[in-house]
N, C-alpha and C positions, 0 to 999 in steps of 0.2 A: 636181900630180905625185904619185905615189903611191910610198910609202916604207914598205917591213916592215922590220922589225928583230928577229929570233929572238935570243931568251936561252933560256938553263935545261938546254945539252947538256953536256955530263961523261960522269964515269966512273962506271959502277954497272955493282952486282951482279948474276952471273945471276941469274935471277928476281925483282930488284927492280925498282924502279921512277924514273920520272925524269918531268916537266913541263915541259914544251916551250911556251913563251912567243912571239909574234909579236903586235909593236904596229902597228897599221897606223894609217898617216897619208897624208890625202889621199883616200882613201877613204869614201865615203858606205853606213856600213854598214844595210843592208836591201835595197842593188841591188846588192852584191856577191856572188861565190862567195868562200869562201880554203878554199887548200887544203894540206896539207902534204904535201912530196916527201921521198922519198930516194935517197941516190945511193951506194954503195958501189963503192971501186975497182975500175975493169972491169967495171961491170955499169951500166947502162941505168939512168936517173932514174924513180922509182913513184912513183905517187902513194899517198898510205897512206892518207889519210882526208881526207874535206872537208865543209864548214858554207855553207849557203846562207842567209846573212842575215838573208834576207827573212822568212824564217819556219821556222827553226834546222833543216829537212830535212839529215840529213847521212848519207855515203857513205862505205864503208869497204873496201880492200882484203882480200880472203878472209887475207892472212898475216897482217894486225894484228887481226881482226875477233874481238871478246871479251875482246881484252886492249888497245887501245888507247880511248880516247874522248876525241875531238873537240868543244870547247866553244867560244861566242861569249858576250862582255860585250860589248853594244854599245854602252854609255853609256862604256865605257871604249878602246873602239874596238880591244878585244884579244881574239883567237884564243888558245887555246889546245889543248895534245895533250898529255894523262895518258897515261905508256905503262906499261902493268905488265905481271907476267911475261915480262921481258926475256930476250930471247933472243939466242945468239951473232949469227944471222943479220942481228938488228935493228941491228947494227954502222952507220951511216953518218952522212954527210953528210944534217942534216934542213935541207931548206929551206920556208918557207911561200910562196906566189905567190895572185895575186890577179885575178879577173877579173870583169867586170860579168855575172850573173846570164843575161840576155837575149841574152849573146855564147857562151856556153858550151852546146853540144851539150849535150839530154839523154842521159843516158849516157854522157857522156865526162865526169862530173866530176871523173874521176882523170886525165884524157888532157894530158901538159904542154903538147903544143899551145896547148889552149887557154886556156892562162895567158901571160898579157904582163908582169907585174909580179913581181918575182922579190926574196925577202930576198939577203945575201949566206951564210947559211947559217949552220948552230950542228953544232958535231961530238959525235956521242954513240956510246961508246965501252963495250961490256958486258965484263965479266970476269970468268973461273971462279973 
Protein backbone atom coordinates (compact mmCIF):
# COMPACT_ATOMS: atom_id res chain seq x y z
CA UNK A 1 0.00 0.00 0.00
CA UNK A 2 1.32 3.28 -0.64
CA UNK A 3 1.52 6.07 2.05
CA UNK A 4 2.97 9.92 1.49
CA UNK A 5 3.17 11.94 4.31
CA UNK A 6 4.12 15.81 3.62
CA UNK A 7 5.81 17.87 6.39
CA UNK A 8 7.64 21.30 6.13
CA UNK A 9 4.21 23.80 5.39
CA UNK A 10 3.88 26.94 7.65
CA UNK A 11 4.00 30.38 7.60
CA UNK A 12 6.58 32.41 5.56
CA UNK A 13 7.46 35.47 4.39
CA UNK A 14 6.64 37.20 0.99
CA UNK A 15 9.58 36.44 -0.96
CA UNK A 16 10.92 33.73 1.30
CA UNK A 17 11.22 30.62 1.26
CA UNK A 18 9.81 27.20 2.59
CA UNK A 19 10.64 23.07 1.92
CA UNK A 20 8.22 20.85 1.39
CA UNK A 21 8.91 17.29 2.55
CA UNK A 22 6.90 14.09 1.34
CA UNK A 23 8.07 10.52 2.68
CA UNK A 24 6.75 7.97 0.46
CA UNK A 25 6.24 4.37 1.74
CA UNK A 26 5.24 1.50 -0.30
CA UNK A 27 6.48 2.76 -3.14
CA UNK A 28 9.32 1.33 -5.50
CA UNK A 29 11.28 4.60 -6.30
CA UNK A 30 12.57 4.47 -10.03
CA UNK A 31 8.94 3.18 -11.36
CA UNK A 32 7.28 6.00 -9.93
CA UNK A 33 6.06 9.61 -10.87
CA UNK A 34 5.53 12.01 -7.41
CA UNK A 35 4.13 14.91 -7.91
CA UNK A 36 3.23 17.85 -5.87
CA UNK A 37 -0.39 19.53 -6.04
CA UNK A 38 -2.02 22.60 -4.82
CA UNK A 39 -5.23 23.44 -3.79
CA UNK A 40 -6.36 26.88 -2.57
CA UNK A 41 -9.95 27.76 -1.52
CA UNK A 42 -12.36 27.70 -4.48
CA UNK A 43 -9.97 27.10 -6.86
CA UNK A 44 -9.12 23.66 -8.77
CA UNK A 45 -6.17 21.23 -7.41
CA UNK A 46 -2.53 22.21 -9.90
CA UNK A 47 -0.26 20.45 -10.13
CA UNK A 48 3.03 22.54 -9.48
CA UNK A 49 5.95 20.41 -10.20
CA UNK A 50 6.88 16.67 -10.57
CA UNK A 51 10.06 14.00 -10.50
CA UNK A 52 10.14 10.93 -12.43
CA UNK A 53 12.17 8.48 -10.47
CA UNK A 54 13.32 6.69 -12.83
CA UNK A 55 15.84 8.88 -14.04
CA UNK A 56 15.07 12.52 -11.93
CA UNK A 57 13.22 13.99 -15.62
CA UNK A 58 11.01 16.66 -13.89
CA UNK A 59 8.06 18.92 -14.88
CA UNK A 60 7.19 22.35 -13.70
CA UNK A 61 3.93 24.42 -13.75
CA UNK A 62 4.75 27.91 -15.78
CA UNK A 63 3.56 29.74 -12.07
CA UNK A 64 6.26 28.07 -9.97
CA UNK A 65 8.80 27.60 -12.80
CA UNK A 66 12.26 29.35 -11.57
CA UNK A 67 11.37 29.70 -8.24
CA UNK A 68 10.18 26.38 -7.18
CA UNK A 69 12.46 22.88 -7.46
CA UNK A 70 11.56 19.60 -7.34
CA UNK A 71 14.03 17.01 -5.88
CA UNK A 72 14.11 12.93 -5.17
CA UNK A 73 16.48 11.05 -2.51
CA UNK A 74 15.71 7.77 -3.42
CA UNK A 75 17.70 5.78 -0.99
CA UNK A 76 15.65 7.76 1.43
CA UNK A 77 12.56 7.30 -0.36
CA UNK A 78 11.81 11.18 -0.06
CA UNK A 79 10.56 13.94 -2.57
CA UNK A 80 11.04 17.07 -1.88
CA UNK A 81 9.78 21.07 -3.07
CA UNK A 82 12.23 24.09 -2.36
CA UNK A 83 9.87 26.94 -2.84
CA UNK A 84 11.52 30.54 -3.03
CA UNK A 85 10.26 33.88 -3.78
CA UNK A 86 6.93 33.22 -2.35
CA UNK A 87 4.30 34.68 -3.40
CA UNK A 88 0.67 35.63 -2.10
CA UNK A 89 -0.75 33.48 -4.77
CA UNK A 90 1.42 30.39 -3.76
CA UNK A 91 -1.03 30.55 -0.66
CA UNK A 92 -2.42 26.56 -0.39
CA UNK A 93 -3.07 23.42 0.42
CA UNK A 94 0.35 21.27 -0.94
CA UNK A 95 -0.30 17.97 -1.44
CA UNK A 96 2.29 15.17 -2.94
CA UNK A 97 0.55 11.98 -4.88
CA UNK A 98 2.03 9.33 -6.44
CA UNK A 99 1.86 7.19 -9.49
CA UNK A 100 3.65 4.45 -11.44
CA UNK A 101 5.75 6.04 -14.13
CA UNK A 102 4.15 3.71 -17.21
CA UNK A 103 0.53 4.73 -15.97
CA UNK A 104 0.90 8.45 -16.39
CA UNK A 105 0.14 10.06 -19.70
CA UNK A 106 3.12 11.79 -21.37
CA UNK A 107 2.34 15.21 -20.74
CA UNK A 108 0.04 14.97 -18.22
CA UNK A 109 2.50 14.77 -15.47
CA UNK A 110 0.80 17.64 -13.64
CA UNK A 111 -2.81 16.18 -14.61
CA UNK A 112 -4.27 14.91 -11.01
CA UNK A 113 -6.15 12.29 -12.87
CA UNK A 114 -3.46 10.67 -13.23
CA UNK A 115 -2.43 10.24 -9.58
CA UNK A 116 -4.04 7.47 -7.38
CA UNK A 117 -2.12 7.98 -4.21
CA UNK A 118 -2.63 10.94 -2.52
CA UNK A 119 -0.61 12.54 1.11
CA UNK A 120 -3.23 14.05 3.37
CA UNK A 121 -1.77 17.50 2.61
CA UNK A 122 0.66 20.13 4.45
CA UNK A 123 -0.84 23.98 4.50
CA UNK A 124 1.57 26.77 3.67
CA UNK A 125 0.54 30.04 4.41
CA UNK A 126 2.68 33.42 2.79
CA UNK A 127 2.51 36.88 4.46
CA UNK A 128 3.15 40.59 3.82
Amino acid sequence: EVQLVESGGGLAQLGGSLRLSCAASGVTFGDYAITWFRQAPGKEREGVASVCTSDDSTYYSDSVKGRFTISSDNAKNMVYLQMDSLKPEDMAVYYCAAAREDLVVVGWELTPSEYDSWGQGTQVTVSS
